[in-house]
C-alpha positions as CSV (number, residue, x, y, z in Angstrom):
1,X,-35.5,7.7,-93.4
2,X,-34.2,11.7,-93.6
3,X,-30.8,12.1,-94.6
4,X,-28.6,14.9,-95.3
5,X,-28.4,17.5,-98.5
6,X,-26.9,20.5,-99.6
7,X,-29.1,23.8,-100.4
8,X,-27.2,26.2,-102.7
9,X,-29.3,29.6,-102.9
10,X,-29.4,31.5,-105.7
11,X,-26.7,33.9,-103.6
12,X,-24.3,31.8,-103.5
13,X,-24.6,30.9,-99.7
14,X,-24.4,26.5,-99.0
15,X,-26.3,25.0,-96.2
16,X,-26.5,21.3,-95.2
17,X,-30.2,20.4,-94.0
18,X,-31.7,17.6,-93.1
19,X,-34.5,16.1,-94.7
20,X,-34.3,13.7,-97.9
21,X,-36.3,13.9,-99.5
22,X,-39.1,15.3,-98.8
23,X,-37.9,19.1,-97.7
24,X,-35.1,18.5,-100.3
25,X,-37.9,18.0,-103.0
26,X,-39.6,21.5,-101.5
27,X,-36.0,23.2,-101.0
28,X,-35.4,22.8,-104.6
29,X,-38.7,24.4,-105.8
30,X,-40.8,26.1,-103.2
31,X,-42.3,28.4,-105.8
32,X,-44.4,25.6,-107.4
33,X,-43.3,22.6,-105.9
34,X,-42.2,20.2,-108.8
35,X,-38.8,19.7,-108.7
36,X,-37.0,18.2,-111.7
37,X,-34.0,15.6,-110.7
38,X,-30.8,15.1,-112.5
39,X,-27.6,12.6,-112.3
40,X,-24.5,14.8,-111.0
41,X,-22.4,11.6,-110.2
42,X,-23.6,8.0,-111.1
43,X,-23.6,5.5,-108.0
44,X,-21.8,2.3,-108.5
45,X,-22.0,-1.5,-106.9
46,X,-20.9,-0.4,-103.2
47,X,-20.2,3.2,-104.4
48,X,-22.4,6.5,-103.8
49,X,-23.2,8.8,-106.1
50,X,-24.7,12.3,-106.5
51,X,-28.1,13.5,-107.6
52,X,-29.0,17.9,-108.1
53,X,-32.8,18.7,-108.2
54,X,-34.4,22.3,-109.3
55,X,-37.5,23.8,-110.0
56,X,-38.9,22.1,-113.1
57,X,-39.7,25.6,-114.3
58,X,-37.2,27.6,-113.0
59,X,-36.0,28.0,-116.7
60,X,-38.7,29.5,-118.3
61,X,-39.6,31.9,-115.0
62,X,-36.1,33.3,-113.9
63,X,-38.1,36.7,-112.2
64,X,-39.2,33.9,-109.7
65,X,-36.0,31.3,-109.5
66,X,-33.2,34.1,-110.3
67,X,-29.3,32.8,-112.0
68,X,-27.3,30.5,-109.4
69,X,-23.9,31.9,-110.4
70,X,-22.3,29.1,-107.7
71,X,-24.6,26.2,-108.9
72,X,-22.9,25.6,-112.7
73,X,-19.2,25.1,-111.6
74,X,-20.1,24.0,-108.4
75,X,-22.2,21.2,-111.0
76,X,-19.7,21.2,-113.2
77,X,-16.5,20.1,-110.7
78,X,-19.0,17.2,-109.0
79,X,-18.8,15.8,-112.8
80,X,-22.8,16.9,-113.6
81,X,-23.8,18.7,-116.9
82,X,-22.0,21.8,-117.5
83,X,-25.3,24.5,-117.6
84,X,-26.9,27.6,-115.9
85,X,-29.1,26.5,-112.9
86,X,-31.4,29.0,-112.0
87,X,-32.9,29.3,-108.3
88,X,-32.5,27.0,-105.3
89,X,-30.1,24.0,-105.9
90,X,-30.3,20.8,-104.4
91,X,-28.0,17.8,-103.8
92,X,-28.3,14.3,-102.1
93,X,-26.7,11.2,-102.2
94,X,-27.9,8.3,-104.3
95,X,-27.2,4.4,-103.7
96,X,-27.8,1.5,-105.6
97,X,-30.5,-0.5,-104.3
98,X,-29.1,-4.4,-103.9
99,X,-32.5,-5.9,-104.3
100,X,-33.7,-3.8,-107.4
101,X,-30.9,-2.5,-109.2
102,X,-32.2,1.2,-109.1
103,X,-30.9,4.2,-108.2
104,X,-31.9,5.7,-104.8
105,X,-32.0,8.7,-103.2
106,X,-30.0,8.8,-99.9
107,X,-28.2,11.8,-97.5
108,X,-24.8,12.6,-98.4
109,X,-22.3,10.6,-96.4
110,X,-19.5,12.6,-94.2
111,X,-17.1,12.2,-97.5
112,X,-19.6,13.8,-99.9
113,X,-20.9,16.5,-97.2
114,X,-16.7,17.4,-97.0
115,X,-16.3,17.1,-100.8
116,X,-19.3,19.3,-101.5
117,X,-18.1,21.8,-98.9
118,X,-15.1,21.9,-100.6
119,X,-15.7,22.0,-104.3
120,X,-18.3,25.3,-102.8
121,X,-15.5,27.0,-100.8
122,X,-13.5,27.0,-104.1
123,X,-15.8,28.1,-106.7
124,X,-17.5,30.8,-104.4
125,X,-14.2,32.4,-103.5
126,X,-13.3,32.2,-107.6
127,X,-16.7,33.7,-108.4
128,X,-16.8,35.9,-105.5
129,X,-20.1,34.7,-104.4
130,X,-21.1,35.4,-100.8
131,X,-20.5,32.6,-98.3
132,X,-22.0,32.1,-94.9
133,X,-19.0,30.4,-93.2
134,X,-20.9,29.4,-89.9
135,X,-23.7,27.7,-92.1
136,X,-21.4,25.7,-94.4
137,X,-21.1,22.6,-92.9
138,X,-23.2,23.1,-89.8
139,X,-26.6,20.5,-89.3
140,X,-28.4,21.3,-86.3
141,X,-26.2,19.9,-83.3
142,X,-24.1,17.5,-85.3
143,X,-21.2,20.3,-86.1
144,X,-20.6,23.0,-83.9
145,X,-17.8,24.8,-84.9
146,X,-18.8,25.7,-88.9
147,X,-15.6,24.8,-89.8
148,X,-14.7,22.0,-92.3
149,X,-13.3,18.9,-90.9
């Protein structure tokens, strides 16, 4: 099953794709491929929640996985840990599973997609961070205008 995420670059600019989780997993880390997970916004009974993935190294190698300026308030707004992300940023959807009680990782729903477009539009216009506006909310055919709904 591919689902939709949100890409964050490193410049700022917020693209939904489709593709979790595999080219979510590579989005996150194409330097080395080993992306490290964490909990923005815990999924409930019935609720959805929120997960961010980054390079498990992009730390300790920022010449490779420059600062996200976008990616800690963006973070930080969504209700994740308040810290500096560096390179590509990552986030999906997460369920609970009924039959095992565990955490999933699933697209973002139309609410989410919305809310994450949202929470970006405001700290990239605070931080003055570039925005693509015809590739914020755009996923192949499915929106054609660019615009928020």
């Amino acid at each position: 099953m591919t689902g939709i995420y949100a890409l964050i670059s490193p410049g700022g600019e917020l693209e939904l794709r489709e593709g979790v989780p595999e080219r979510m997993l590579k989005d996150a880390d194409p330097h080395t491929n080993t992306p490290s997970g964490f909990l923005v916004l815990r999924a409930s009974w019935g609720a959805h929640g929120l997960h961010g993935h980054v390079g498990a190294v992009s730390v300790q190698h920022n010449d490779a996985y420059p600062l996200n300026p976008v990616a800690r308030p963006l973070v930080d707004a969504l209700g994740g840990p308040d810290q500096c992300y560096f390179g590509n940023l990552t986030i999906c959807g997460s369920l609970i599973a009924a039959d095992s009680g565990e955490s999933e990782m699933r697209g973002l729903v139309e609410a989410q997609q919305r809310l994450v477009c949202a929470v970006h539009a405001a700290v990239s216009h605070r931080n003055g961070a570039r925005w693509r506006r015809g590739a914020l909310c755009q996923v192949g055919a499915r929106r054609s205008s660019g615009s928020m709904p």
